[in-house]
N, C-alpha and C positions, 0 to 999 in steps of 0.2 A: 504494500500500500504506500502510496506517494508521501510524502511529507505537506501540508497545506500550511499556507501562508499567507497574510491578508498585510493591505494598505490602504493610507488613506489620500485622495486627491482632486486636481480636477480634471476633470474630462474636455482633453484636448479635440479630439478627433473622432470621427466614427465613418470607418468603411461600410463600403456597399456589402450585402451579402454575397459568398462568395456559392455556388455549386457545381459540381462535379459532375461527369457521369454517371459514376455510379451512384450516383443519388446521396453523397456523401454533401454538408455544409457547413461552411462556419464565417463565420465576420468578424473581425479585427477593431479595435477600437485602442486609444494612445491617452492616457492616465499622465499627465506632467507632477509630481513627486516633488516635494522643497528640499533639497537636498546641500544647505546653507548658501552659499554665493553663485551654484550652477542647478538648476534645478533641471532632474530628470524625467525625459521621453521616457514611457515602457509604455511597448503597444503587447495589449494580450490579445489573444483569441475566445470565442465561444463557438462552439460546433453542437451540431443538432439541434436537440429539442432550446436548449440555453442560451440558442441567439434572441430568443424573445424577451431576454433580460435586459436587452438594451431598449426596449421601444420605450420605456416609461421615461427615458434620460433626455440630456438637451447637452449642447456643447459647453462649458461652463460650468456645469454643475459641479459639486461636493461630493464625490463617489467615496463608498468601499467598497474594497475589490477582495475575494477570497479566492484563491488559484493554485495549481499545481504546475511547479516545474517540471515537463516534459522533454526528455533528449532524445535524438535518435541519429542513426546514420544513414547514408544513402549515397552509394556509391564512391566510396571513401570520403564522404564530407559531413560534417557534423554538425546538426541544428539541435537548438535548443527556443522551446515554446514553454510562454507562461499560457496556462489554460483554466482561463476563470470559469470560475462553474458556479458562483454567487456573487450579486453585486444588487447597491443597496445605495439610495441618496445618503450621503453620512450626514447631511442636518437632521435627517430623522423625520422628513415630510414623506414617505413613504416610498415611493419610487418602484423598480422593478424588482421583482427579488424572485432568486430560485431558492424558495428555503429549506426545499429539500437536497439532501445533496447525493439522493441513488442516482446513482450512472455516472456521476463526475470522475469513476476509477472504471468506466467502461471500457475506457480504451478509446473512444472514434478514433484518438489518434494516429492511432493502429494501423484504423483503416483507411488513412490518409494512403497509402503506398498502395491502396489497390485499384488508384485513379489516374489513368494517363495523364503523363504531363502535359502542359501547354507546349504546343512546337517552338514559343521563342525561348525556350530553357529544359534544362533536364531536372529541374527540382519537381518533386511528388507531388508538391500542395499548393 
């Protein structure tokens, strides 16, 4: 089982949904973090059923993020994804929430590698 880790920030960005052939999905979104004099980009991911955590958000907003770091390799190169699988306005106005958290150790990630790649790259996802 993954290790799970949470933060708090605002919501820089939100990608369009992404889909696959094989009927695989997920959407990307970019959390800026205070991090004293440079304050940090982390864009996470949601795939599946936990891209609908993002519809209740707006750019701007107060997020927390609950996520598992995911690595993997793919043809001698190695990525590493944050994968939110809960996420919550942090002023406490209520916002989107997956408050359950079955499936967020399902793996989709998994099942990233069984989607042809786009022809401009050899990356999986």
């Amino acid at each position: 089982m993954a290790q799970t880790f949470e933060l708090e920030g605002t919501l820089k960005h939100l990608y369009d949904t992404q889909t696959f052939a094989s009927g695989f999905a997920k959407r990307e979104f970019v959390v800026e973090v205070p991090d004293g004099k440079y304050p940090q980009m982390l864009k996470f991911e949601c795939v599946k059923d936990k891209i609908s955590m993002l519809d209740g958000v707006s750019i701007g907003d107060s997020v927390k993020v609950a996520f598992d770091i995911r690595g993997s390799e793919y043809k001698e190169r190695f990525y590493v994804n944050l994968n939110a699988w809960k996420l919550t306005k942090a002023d406490g106005s209520g916002g989107s929430s997956a408050s359950d958290d079955g499936g967020r150790h399902n793996s989709s990630f998994d099942s990233q590698f069984d989607n042809e790649p786009d022809a401009s790259d050899d990356i999986p996802f």
